[in-house]
C-alpha positions as a Python dict, from the first residue, in 0.01 Angstrom:
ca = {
    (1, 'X'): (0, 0, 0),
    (2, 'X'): (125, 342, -90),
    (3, 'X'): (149, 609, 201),
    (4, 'X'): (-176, 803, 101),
    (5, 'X'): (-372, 488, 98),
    (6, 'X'): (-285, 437, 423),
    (7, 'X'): (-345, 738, 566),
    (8, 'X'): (-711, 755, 395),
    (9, 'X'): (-786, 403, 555),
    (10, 'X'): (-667, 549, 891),
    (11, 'X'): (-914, 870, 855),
    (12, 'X'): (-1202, 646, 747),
    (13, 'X'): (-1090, 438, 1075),
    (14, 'X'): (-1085, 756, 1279),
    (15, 'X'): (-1435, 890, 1136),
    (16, 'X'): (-1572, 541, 1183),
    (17, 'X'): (-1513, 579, 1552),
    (18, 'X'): (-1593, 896, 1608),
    (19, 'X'): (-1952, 777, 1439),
    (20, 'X'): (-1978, 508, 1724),
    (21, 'X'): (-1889, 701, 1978),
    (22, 'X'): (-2159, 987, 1893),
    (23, 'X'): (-2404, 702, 1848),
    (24, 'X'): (-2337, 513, 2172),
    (25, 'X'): (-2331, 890, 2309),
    (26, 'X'): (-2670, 886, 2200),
    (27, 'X'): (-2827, 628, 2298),
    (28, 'X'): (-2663, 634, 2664),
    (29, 'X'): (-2904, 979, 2674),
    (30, 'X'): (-3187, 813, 2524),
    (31, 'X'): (-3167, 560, 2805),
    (32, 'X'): (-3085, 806, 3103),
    (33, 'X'): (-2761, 646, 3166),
    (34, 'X'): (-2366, 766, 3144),
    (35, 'X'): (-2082, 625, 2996),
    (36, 'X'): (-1743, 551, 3144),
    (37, 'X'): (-1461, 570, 2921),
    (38, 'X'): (-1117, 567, 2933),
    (39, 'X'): (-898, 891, 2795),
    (40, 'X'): (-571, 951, 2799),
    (41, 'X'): (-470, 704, 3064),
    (42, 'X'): (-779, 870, 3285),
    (43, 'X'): (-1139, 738, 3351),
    (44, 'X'): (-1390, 959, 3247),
    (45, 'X'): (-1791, 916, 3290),
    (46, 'X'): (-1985, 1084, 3100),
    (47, 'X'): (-2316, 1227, 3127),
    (48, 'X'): (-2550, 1319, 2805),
    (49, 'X'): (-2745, 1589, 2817),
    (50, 'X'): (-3111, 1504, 2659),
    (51, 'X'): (-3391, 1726, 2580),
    (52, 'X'): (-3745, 1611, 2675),
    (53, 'X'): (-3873, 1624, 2345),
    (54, 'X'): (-3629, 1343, 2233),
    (55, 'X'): (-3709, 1144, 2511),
    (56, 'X'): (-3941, 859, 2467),
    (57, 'X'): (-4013, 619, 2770),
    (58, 'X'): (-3774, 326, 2691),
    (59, 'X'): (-3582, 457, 2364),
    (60, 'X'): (-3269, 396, 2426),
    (61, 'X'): (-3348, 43, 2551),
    (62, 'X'): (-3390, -235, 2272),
    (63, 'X'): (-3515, -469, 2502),
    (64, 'X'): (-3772, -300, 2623),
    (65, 'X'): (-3872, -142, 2298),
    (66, 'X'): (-3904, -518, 2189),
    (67, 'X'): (-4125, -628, 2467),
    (68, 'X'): (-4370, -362, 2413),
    (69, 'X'): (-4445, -468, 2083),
}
């Protein structure tokens, strides 16, 4: 692989991520719940902040989404 290959692969990597992370961000708020991560060598928890109109009962919660159905 040449050298700008790689480093497009790596930013695609990186943006990947960065997608999850918003995402997981997400749904942690969704479900009222933080997440703890690890940054830098430190443990972090983090708290979304959710707006009541986004809220919906159980939304962040695919079980319980599934066993209202």
């Amino acid at each position: 692989m040449k050298e700008n290959e790689i480093l497009e692969m790596q930013r695609l990597i990186d943006e990947g991520v960065r997608r999850a992370q918003f995402r997981l961000l997400q749904r942690a708020g969704a479900a009222h719940q933080s997440l703890v991560v690890c940054r830098d060598g430190k443990i972090l928890e983090m708290v979304p902040k959710v707006e009541p109109s986004f809220v919906d009962g159980n939304a962040g919660d695919p079980l319980a989404r599934r066993k209202q159905r």
